[in-house]
Structure formats: structure tokens, C-alpha cells
C-alpha angles and dihedrals in degrees: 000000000000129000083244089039091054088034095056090043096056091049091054094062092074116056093201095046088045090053090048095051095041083049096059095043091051101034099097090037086054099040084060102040118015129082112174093048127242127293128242105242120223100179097049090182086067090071142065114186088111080062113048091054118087110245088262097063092040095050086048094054090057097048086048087051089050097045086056097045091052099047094050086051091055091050098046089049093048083054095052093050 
């Protein structure tokens, strides 16, 4: 198995991380074409949005996903000082 195989296959495990990453991949794809948004996925081994992207494109949606993620806890712990 692969580094984007085993990769794919951990973010699958969690619903929510699998929605954040498959958001970012697909974002500027919906903002141009679809109207009625983009569904949360429950069975994430329904879809495969993670496999059609190259790894590079993969391995940026997460660290977009954990830029974000950072960013929002620092917020929320500057708010809480």
C-alpha cells in the first residue's frame, strides 16, 4: 500500500476530518458550479474525491485544514485570556 493508499484510508476513519479535507479539494470547483452546496458525507467510503487528486493536492488540503484549525484555537484561546 501506497503513502496516499494508507493516507486516504486514515482519513476515512473520521467522518468530520474526511468532510474538511474533501471541502477544501472541491471549494473552488463548488463556488463555480454548484448551486445547492456540497453534502456531508456519512459513508466516506462512498466517495472518492480523496482518490482522484494527486498526493500533492491531498497532503495541501490537510495542511489547509490544519492551518485553519490552528488559527480558530488561537482565537478561541485569546478570547478566553
Amino acid at each position: 500500500m501506497n503513502f496516499k493508499e494508507k493516507l486516504i484510508r486514515e482519513i476515512k476513519k473520521y467522518p468530520d476530518l474526511f468532510n474538511e479535507v474533501r471541502m477544501e479539494i472541491i471549494a473552488a470547483k463548488w463556488q463555480s458550479e454548484a448551486e445547492d452546496g456540497i453534502n456531508y458525507i456519512v459513508n466516506t467510503e462512498a466517495d472518492k474525491t480523496l482518490e482522484r487528486v494527486d498526493e500533492e493536492q491531498l497532503v495541501d488540503s490537510i495542511i489547509n485544514n490544519l492551518k485553519y484549525y490552528i488559527e480558530y484555537e488561537r482565537e478561541i484561546g485569546e478570547s478566553e485570556l
